[in-house]
N, C-alpha and C positions, 0 to 999 in steps of 0.2 A: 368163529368170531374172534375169537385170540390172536390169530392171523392175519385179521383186518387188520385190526387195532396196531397189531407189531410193524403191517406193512405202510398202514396210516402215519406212525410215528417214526418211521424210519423216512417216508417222505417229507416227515417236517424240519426233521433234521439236517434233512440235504439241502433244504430251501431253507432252512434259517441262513446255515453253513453259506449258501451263495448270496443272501440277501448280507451277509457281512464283508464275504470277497466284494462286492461289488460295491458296497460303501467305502471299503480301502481303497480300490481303484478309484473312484472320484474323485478321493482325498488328493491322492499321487496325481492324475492327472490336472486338478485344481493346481497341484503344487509345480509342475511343470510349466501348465500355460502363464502362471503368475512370472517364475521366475524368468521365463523368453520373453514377457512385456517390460518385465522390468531390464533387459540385457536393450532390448530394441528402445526403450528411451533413453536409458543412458548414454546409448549412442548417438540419438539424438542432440543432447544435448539441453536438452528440458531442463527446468528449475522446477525445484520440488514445490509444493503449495506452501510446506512452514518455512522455507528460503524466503517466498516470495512474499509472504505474510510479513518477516521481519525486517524485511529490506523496503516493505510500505509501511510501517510504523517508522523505520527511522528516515525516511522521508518526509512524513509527516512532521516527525519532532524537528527537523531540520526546516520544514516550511516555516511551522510556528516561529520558530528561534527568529529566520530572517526576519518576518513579519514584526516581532518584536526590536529586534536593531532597529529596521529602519525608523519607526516611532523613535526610539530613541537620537538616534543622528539627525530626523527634522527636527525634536528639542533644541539640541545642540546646535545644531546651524539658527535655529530662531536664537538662542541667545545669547552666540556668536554676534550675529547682524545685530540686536539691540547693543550692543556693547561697543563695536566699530560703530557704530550709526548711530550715538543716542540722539534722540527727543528731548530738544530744549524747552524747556518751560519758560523762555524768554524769547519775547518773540523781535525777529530783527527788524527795521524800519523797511518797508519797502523802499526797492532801489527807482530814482526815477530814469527814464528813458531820456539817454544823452541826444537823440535828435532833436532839433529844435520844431515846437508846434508852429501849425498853420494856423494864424486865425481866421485866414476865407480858403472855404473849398475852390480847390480848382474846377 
């Protein structure tokens, strides 16, 4: 029975022993195919996700901005024109029309 038990545990050992080789190799080969995807998009030319994240936030802040000017610049041209153009609160006489009236329809 002693014999079992030794041959028993000497087999658990080989199979721990392999159940860990073969967790290393996963890791390694994990670590392999990661680093050839990341060589084949580089090459690409790809834009990483937080590149592209931060170059659509300052997009953004640049939309808003312009949206903002322009508000501003219709202000300014409105109160440009009222100042070239003012609104008199006197009113002119009407002009009358120099051609001379008919008194009978033709």
């Amino acid at each position: 029975m002693a014999t079992e038990n030794r041959l028993f545990e000497d087999l658990a050992r080989v199979a721990s022993g392999a159940l860990g080789t073969i967790a290393g190799m996963r890791d390694e080969v994990e670590t392999r195919v990661r680093e050839q995807i990341e060589r084949v998009l580089d090459r690409m030319n790809l834009v990483r996700r937080e590149e592209f994240d931060a170059v659509q936030a300052m997009a953004a802040k640049a939309r808003a901005a312009q949206e903002d000017l322009e508000i501003r610049v219709a202000a300014l041209e409105t109160r440009l024109a009222a100042v070239e153009h003012p609104v008199s609160s006197v009113r002119t006489p009407a002009r009358r029309d120099p051609r001379p009236r008919r008194s009978t329809p033709r």
